[in-house]
PASEBA-1860 file (N, C-alpha, C; in nm, 3 decimals):
! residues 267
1> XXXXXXXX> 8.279/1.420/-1.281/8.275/1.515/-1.169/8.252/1.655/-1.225 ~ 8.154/1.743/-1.183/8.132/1.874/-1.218/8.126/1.961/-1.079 ~ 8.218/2.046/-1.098/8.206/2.118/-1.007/8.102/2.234/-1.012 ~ 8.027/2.297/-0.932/7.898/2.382/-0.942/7.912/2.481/-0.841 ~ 7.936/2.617/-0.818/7.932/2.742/-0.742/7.767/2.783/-0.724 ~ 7.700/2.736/-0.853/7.571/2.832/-0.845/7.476/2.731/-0.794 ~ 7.430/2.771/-0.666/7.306/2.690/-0.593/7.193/2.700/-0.698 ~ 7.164/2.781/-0.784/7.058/2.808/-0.877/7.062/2.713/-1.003
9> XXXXXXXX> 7.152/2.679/-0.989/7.199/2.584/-1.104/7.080/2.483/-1.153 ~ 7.047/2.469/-1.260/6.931/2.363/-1.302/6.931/2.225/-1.261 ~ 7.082/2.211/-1.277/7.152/2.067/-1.309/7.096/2.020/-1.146 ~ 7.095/2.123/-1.048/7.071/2.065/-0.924/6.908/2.070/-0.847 ~ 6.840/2.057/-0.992/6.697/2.158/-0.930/6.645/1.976/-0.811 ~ 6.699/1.851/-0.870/6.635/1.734/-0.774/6.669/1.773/-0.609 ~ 6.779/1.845/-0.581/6.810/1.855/-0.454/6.738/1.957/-0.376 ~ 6.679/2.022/-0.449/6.602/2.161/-0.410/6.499/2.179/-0.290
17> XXXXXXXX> 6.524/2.229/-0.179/6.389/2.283/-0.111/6.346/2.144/-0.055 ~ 6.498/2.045/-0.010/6.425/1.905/0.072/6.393/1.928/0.201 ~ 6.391/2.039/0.253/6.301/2.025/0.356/6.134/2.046/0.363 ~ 6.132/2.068/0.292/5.961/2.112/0.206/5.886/1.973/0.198 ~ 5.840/1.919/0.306/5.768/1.738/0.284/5.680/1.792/0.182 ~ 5.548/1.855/0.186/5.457/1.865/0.062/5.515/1.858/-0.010 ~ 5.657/1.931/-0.057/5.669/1.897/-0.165/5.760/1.846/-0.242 ~ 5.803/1.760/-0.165/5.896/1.618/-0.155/5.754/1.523/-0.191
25> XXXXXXXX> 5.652/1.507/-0.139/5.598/1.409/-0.141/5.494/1.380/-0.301 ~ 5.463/1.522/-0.369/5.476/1.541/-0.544/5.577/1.480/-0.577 ~ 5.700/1.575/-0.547/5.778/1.513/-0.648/5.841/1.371/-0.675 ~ 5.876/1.355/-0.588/5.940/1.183/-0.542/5.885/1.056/-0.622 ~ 5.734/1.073/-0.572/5.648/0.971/-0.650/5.644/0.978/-0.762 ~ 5.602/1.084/-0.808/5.524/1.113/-0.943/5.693/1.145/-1.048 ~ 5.794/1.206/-0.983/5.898/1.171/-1.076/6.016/1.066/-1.037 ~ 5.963/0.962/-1.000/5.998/0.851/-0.998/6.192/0.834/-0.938
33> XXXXXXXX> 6.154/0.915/-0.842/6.265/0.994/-0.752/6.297/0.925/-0.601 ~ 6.380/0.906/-0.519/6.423/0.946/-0.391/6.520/1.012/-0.351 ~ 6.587/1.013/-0.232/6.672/1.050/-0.182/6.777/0.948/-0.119 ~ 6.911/0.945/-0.118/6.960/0.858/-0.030/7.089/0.956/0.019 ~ 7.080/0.913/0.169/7.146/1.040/0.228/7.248/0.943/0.316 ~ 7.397/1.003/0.267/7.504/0.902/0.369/7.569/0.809/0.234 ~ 7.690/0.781/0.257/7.720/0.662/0.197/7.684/0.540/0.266 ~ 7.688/0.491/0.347/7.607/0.365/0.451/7.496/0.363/0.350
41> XXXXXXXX> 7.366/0.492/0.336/7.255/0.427/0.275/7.285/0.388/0.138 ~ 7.382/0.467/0.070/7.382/0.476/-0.116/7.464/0.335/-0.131 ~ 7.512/0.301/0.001/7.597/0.155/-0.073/7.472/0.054/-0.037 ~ 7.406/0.064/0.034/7.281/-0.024/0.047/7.209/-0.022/-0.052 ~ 7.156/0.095/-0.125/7.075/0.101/-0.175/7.153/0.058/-0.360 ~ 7.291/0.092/-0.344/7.342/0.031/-0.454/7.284/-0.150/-0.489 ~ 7.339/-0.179/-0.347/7.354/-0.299/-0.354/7.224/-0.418/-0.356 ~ 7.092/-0.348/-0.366/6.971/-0.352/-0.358/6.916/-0.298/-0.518
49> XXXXXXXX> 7.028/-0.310/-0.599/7.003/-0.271/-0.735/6.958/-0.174/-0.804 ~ 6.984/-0.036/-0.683/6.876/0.067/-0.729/6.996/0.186/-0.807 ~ 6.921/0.250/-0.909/7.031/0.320/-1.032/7.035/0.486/-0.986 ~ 7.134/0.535/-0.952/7.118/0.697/-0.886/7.106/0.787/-1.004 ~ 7.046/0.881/-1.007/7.063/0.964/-1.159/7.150/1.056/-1.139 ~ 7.174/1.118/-0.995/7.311/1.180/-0.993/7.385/1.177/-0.843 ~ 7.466/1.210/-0.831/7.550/1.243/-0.666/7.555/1.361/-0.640 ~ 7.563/1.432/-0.534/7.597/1.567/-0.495/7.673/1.523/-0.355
57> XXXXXXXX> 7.776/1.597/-0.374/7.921/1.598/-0.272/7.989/1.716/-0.270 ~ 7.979/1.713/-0.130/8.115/1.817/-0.090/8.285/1.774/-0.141 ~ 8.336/1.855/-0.123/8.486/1.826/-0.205/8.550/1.698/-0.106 ~ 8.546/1.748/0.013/8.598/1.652/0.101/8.600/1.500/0.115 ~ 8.455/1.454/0.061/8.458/1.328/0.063/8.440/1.298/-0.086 ~ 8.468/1.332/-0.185/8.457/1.279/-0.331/8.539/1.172/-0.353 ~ 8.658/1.124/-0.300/8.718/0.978/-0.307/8.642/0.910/-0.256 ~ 8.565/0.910/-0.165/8.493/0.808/-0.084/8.375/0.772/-0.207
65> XXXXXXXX> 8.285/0.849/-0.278/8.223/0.855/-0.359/8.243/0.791/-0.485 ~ 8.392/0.833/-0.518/8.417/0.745/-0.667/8.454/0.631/-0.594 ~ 8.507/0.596/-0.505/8.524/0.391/-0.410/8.391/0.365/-0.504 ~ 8.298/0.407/-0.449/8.135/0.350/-0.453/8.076/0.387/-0.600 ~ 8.074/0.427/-0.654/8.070/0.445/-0.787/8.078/0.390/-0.891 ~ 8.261/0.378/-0.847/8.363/0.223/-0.952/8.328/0.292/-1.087 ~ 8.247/0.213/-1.129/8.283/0.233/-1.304/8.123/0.255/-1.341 ~ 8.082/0.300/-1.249/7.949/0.418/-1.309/8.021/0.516/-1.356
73> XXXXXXXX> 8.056/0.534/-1.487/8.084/0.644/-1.551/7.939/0.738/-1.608 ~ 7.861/0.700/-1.600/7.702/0.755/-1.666/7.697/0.867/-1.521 ~ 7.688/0.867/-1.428/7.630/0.882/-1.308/7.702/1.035/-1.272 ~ 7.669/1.130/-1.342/7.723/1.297/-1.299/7.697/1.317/-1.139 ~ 7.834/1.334/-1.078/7.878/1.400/-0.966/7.924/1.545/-0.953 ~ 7.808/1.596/-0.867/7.797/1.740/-0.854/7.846/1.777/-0.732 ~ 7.987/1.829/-0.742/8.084/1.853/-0.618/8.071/2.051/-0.593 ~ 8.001/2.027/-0.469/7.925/2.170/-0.420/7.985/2.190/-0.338
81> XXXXXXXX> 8.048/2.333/-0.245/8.111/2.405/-0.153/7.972/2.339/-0.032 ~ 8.013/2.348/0.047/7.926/2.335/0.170/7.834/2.425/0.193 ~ 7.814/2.554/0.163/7.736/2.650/0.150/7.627/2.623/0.051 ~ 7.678/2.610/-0.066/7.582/2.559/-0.138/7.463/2.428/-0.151 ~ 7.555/2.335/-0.066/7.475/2.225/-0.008/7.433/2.243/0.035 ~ 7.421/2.360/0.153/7.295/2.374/0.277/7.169/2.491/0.207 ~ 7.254/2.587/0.120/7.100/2.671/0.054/7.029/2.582/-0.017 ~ 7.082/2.430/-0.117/7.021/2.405/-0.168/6.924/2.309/-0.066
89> XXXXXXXX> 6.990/2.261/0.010/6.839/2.128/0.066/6.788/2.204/0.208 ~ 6.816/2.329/0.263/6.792/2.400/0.368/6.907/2.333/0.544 ~ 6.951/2.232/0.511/7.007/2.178/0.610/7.199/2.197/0.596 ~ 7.250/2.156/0.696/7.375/2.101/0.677/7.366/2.026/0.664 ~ 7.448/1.965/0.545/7.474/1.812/0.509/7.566/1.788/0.567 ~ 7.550/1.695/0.680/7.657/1.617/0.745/7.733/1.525/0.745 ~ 7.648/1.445/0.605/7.697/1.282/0.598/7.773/1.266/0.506 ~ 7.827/1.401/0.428/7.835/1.359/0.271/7.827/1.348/0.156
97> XXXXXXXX> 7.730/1.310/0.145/7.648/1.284/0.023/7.502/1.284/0.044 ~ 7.433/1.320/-0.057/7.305/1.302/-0.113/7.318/1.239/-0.235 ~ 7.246/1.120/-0.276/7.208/1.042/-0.411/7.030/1.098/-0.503 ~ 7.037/1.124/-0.571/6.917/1.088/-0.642/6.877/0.989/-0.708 ~ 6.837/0.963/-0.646/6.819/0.732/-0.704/6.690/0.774/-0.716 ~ 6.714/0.676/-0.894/6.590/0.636/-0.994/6.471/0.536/-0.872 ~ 6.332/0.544/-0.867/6.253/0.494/-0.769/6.220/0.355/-0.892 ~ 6.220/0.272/-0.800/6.218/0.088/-0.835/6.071/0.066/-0.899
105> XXXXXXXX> 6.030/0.024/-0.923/5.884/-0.031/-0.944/5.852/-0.128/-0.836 ~ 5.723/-0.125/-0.783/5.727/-0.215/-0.663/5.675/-0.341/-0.714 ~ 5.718/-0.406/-0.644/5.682/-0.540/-0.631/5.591/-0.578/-0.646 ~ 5.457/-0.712/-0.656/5.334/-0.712/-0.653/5.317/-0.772/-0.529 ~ 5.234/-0.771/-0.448/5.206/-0.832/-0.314/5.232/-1.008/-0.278 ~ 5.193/-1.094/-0.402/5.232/-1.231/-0.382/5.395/-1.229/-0.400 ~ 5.455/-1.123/-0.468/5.567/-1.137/-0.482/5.703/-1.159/-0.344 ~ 5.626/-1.047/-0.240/5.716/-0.979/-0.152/5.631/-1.119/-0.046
113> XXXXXXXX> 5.527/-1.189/-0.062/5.516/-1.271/0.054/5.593/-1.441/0.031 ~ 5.633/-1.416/-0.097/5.662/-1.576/-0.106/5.770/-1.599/-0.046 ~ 5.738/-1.705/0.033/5.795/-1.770/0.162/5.795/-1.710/0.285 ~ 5.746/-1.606/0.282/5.814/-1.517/0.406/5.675/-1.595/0.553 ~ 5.736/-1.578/0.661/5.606/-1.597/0.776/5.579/-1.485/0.887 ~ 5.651/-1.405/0.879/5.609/-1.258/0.972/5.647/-1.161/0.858 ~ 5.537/-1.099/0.906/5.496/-0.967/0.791/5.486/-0.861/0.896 ~ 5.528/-0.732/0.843/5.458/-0.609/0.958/5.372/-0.533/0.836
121> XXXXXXXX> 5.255/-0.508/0.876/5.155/-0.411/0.793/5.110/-0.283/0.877 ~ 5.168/-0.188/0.795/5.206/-0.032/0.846/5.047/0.018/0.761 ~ 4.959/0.084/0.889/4.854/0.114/0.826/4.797/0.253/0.878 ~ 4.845/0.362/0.790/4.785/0.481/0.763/4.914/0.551/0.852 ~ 5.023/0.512/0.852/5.117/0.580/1.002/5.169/0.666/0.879 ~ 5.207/0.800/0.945/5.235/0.888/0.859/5.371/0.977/0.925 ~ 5.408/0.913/1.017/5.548/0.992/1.036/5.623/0.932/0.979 ~ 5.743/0.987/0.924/5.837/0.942/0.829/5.932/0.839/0.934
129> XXXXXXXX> 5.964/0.904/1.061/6.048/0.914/1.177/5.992/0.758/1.181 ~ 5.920/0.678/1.247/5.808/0.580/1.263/5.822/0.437/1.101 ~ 5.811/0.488/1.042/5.808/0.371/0.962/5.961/0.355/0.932 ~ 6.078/0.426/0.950/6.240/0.425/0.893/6.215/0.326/1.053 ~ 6.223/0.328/1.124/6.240/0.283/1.264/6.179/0.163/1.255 ~ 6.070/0.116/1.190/5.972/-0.012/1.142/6.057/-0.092/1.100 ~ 6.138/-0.047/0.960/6.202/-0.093/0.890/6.292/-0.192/0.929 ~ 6.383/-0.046/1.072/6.497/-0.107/1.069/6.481/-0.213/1.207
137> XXXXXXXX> 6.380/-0.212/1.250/6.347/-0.349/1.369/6.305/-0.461/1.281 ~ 6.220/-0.437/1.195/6.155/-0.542/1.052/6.321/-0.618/1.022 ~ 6.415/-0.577/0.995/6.505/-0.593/0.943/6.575/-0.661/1.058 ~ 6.619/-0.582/1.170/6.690/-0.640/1.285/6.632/-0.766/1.380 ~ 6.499/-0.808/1.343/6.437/-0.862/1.442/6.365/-0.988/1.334 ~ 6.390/-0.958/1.219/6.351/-1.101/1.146/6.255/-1.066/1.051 ~ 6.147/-1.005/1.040/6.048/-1.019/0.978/6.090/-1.009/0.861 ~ 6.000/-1.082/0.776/6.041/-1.120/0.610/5.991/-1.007/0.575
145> XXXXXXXX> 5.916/-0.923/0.523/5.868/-0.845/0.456/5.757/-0.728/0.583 ~ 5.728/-0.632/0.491/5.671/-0.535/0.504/5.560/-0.460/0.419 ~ 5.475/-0.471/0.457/5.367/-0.383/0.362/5.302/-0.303/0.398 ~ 5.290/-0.155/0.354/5.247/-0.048/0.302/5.119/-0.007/0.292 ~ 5.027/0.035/0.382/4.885/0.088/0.354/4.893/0.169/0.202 ~ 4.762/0.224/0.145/4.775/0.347/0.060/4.820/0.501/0.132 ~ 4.715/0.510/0.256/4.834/0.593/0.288/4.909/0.630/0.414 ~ 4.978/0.518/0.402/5.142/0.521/0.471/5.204/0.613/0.442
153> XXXXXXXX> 5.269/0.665/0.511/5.415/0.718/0.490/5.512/0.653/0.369 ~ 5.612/0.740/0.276/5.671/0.669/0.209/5.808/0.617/0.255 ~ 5.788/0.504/0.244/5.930/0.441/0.322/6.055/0.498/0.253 ~ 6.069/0.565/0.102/6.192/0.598/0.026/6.176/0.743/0.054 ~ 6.132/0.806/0.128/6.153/0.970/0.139/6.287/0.944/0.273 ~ 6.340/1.073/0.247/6.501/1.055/0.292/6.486/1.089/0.435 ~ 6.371/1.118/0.507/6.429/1.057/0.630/6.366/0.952/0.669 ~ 6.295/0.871/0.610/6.261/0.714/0.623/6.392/0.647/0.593
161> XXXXXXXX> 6.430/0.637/0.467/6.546/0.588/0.438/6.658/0.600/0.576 ~ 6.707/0.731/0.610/6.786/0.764/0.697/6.787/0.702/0.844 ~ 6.661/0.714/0.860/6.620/0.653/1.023/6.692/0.479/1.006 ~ 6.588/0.430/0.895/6.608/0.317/0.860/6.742/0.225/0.859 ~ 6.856/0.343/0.869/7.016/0.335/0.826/6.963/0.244/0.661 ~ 6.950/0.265/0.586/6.902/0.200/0.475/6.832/0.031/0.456 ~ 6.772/-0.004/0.596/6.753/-0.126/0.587/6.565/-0.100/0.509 ~ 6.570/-0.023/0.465/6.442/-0.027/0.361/6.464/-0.063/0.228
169> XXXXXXXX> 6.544/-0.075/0.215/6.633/-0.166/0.085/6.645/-0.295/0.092 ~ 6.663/-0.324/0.227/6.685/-0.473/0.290/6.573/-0.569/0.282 ~ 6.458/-0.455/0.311/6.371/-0.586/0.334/6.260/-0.574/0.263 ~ 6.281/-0.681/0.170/6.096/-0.632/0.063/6.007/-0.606/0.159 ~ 5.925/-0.475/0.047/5.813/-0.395/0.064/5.769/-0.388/-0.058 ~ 5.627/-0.372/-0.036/5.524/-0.296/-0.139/5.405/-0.213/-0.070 ~ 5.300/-0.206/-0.204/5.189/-0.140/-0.096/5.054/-0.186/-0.122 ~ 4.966/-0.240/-0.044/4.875/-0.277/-0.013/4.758/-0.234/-0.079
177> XXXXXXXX> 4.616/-0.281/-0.131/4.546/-0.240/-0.141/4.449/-0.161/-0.046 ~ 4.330/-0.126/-0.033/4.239/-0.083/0.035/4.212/-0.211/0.132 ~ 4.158/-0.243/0.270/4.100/-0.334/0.323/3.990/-0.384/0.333 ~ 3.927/-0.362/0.194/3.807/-0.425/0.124/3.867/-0.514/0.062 ~ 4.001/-0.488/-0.001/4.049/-0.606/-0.081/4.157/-0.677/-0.016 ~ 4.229/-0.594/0.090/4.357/-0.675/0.136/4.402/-0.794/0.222 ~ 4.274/-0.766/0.310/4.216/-0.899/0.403/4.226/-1.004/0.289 ~ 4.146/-1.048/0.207/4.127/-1.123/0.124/4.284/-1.183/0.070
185> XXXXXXXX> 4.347/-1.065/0.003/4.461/-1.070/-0.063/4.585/-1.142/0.056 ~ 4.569/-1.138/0.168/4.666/-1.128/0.303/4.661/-1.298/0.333 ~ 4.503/-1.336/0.314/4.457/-1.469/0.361/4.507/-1.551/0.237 ~ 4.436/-1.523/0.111/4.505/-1.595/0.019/4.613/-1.643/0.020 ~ 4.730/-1.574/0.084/4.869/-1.622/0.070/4.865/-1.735/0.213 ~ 4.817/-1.743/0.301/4.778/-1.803/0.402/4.868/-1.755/0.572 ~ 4.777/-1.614/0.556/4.839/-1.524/0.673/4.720/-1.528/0.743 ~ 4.750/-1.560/0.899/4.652/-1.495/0.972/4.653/-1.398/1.041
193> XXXXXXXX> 4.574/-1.260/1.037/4.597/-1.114/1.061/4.591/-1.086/1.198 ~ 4.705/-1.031/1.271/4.708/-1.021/1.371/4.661/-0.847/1.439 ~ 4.611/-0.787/1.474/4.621/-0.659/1.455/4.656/-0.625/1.617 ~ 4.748/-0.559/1.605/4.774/-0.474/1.785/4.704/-0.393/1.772 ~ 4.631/-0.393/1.905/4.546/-0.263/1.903/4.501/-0.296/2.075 ~ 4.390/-0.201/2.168/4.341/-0.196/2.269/4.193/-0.260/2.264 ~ 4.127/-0.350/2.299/4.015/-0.419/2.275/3.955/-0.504/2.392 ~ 3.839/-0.512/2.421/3.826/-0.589/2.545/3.813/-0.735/2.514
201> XXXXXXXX> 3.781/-0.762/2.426/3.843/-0.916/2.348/3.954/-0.924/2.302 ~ 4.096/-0.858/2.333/4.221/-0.895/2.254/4.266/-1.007/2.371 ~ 4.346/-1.064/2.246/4.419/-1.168/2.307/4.599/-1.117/2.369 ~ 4.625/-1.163/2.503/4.804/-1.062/2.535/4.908/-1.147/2.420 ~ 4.989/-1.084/2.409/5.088/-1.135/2.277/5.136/-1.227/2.399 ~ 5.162/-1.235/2.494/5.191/-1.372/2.587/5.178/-1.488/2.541 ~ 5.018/-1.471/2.511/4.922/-1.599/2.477/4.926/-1.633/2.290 ~ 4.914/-1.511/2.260/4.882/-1.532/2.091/5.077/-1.571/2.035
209> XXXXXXXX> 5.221/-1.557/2.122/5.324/-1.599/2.053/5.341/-1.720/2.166 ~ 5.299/-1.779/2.248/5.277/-1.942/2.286/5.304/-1.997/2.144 ~ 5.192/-1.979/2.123/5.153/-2.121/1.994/5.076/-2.012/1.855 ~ 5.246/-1.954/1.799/5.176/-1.886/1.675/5.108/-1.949/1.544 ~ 5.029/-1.863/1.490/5.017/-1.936/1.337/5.168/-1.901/1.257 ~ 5.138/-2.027/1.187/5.281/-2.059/1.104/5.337/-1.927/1.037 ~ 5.228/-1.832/0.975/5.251/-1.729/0.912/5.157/-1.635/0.954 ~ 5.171/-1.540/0.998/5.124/-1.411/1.069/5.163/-1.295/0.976
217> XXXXXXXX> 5.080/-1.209/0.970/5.087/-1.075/0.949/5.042/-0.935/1.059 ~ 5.131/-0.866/1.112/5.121/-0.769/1.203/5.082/-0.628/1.168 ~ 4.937/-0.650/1.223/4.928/-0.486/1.165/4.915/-0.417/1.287 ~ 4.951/-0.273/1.202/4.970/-0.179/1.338/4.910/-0.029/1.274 ~ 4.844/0.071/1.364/4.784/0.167/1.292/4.873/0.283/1.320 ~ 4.816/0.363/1.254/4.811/0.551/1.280/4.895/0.578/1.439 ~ 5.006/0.686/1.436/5.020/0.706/1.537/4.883/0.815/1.635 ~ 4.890/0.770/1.728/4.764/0.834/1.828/4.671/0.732/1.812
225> XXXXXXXX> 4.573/0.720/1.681/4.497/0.680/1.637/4.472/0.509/1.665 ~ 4.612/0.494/1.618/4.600/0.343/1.650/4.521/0.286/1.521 ~ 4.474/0.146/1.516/4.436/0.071/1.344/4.300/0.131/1.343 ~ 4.246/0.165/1.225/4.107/0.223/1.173/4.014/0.068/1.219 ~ 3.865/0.151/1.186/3.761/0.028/1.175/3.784/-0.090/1.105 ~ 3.807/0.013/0.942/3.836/-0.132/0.890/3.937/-0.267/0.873 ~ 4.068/-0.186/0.885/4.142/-0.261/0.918/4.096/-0.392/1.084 ~ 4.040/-0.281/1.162/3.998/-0.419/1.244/3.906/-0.511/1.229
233> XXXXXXXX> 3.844/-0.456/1.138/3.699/-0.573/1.104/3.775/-0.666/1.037 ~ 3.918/-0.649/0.978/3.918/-0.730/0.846/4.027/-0.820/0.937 ~ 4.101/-0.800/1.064/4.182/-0.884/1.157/4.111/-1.026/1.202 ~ 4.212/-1.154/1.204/4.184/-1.248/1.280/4.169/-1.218/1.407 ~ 4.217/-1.174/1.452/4.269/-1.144/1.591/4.314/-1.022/1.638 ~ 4.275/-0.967/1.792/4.312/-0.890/1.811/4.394/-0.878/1.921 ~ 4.541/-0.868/1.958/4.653/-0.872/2.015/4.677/-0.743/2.099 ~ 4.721/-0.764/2.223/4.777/-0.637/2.303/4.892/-0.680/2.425
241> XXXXXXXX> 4.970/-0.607/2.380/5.112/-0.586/2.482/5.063/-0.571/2.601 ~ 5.101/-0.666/2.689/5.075/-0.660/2.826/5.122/-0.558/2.863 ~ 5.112/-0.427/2.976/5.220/-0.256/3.002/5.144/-0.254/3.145 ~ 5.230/-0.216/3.250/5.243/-0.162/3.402/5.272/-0.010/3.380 ~ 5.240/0.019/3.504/5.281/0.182/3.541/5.194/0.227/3.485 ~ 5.030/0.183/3.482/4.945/0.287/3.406/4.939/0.285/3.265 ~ 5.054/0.221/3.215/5.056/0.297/3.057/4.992/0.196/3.010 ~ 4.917/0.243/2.904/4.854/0.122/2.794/4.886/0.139/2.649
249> XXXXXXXX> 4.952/0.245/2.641/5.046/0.143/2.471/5.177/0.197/2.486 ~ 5.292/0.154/2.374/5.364/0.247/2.339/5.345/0.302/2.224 ~ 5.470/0.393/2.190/5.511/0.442/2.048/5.480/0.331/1.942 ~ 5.415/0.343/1.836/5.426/0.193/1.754/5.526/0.160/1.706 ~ 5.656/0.243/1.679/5.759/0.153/1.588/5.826/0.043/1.752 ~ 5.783/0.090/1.876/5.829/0.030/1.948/5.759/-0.052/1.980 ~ 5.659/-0.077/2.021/5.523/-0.167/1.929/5.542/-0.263/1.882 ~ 5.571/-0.220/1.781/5.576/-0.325/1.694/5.775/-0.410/1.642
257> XXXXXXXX> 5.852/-0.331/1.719/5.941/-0.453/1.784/5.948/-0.530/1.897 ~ 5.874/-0.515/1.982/5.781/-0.616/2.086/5.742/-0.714/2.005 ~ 5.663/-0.673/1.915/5.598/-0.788/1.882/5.614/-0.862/1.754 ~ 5.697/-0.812/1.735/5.824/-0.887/1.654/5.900/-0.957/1.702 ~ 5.990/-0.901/1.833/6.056/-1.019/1.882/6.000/-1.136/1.941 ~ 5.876/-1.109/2.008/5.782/-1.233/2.057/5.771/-1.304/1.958 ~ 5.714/-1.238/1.823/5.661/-1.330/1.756/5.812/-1.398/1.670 ~ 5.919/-1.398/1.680/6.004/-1.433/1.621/6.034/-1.579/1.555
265> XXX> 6.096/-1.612/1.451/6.069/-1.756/1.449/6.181/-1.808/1.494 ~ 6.175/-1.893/1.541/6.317/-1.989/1.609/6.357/-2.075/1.555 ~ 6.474/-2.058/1.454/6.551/-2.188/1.381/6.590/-2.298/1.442
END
């Protein structure tokens, strides 16, 4: 445990300026970084095997912290006045804690599909808000896995994680190639691509979760935007939520727990 007065402090430069996405989204990746915000997420994300490089805590909850800790003696806890917690990440920290957890190496794509039969494929969605919310229906609603356009949103930036309540830990993910190669890569494993989208040939998820294929993959696009060209050229099928009152889509993370629960598998 180190106690720290000076927000300027080096020791705390990972916590620095997290409200800054640009430049959260340098650093994170490229120094092999996240965030985990809450004890709820840091015991998930413990327990999901992932190694924190440090803690930052207010005084108040530091027992709660060493509970979860145990006998990480390696793991420097930086116990900050509340003031200092909020100059350093621009917010009030409400939950607690902030973790800096070491970022995992991902998975390879046959890895995160073996066995699984509903997939959600997140393609080009870029609100953070939106894919933590993916996650945590992916998670609540069954689906085995999740995969990652190139550029998706990152599911480990801390308010993905957060939305998520940490079920982005829960449920393998990786990230996808381009859809010159991923179609290919998707079928190989023996998925047939479902894509939600608006089309005058789609089929209503009514009809397409009747009588699903054994293993499906759900893709879903861009908020506004909805799935690119290519992603639809490279779909089996094209799927749409039956909607009254005028409306013709929703929000996609809501979207795409519709059609998750339709498509659900039944033990």
């Amino acid at each position: 445990m180190i106690r720290i007065e000076d927000p300027d402090d080096p020791r705390l430069a990972d916590y620095r300026d997290l409200t800054d996405v640009s430049l959260r989204r340098v650093l994170e990746p490229a120094g092999g970084l996240y965030m985990a915000e809450s004890a709820k997420v840091l015991v998930r994300a413990l327990d999901a095997g992932h190694q924190p490089r440090s803690v930052l805590v207010q005084e108040k909850w530091l027992d709660d912290v060493a509970a979860l800790l145990g006998e990480r003696d390696d793991v420097p806890v930086y116990v900050v006045p509340a003031a200092v917690a909020e100059t350093l990440t621009g917010y009030a920290v409400h939950r607690g804690l902030l973790a800096a957890m070491h970022r995992p190496e991902l998975p390879s794509v046959a890895a995160v599909l073996a066995g699984a039969r509903r997939v959600l494929v997140l393609d080009d969605i870029v609100d953070h808000t939106n894919v933590g919310a993916m996650f945590r229906g992916a998670a609540g609603l069954g689906a085995d896995a999740v995969l990652v356009g190139p550029r998706c949103a990152d599911p480990l930036y801390r308010r993905s994680v957060r939305v998520s309540m940490g079920t982005v830990f829960q449920v393998p993910w990786t990230r996808l190639p381009e859809w010159a190669e991923a179609g290919d890569v998707l079928r190989a494993e023996g998925f047939r691509l479902a894509a939600l989208a608006l089309a005058d040939d789609a089929v209503s998820l009514d009809d397409f979760a009747a009588d699903p294929p054994d293993r499906v993959a759900l893709m879903l696009g861009a908020e506004g935007d909805g799935l690119g060209r290519r992603a639809l050229a490279a779909a089996d099928t094209i799927v749409t939520i039956p909607m009254a009152g005028g409306v013709d889509s929703l929000n996609v993370a809501a979207a795409a727990a519709v059609a998750m629960w339709a498509l659900r598998v039944h033990s």
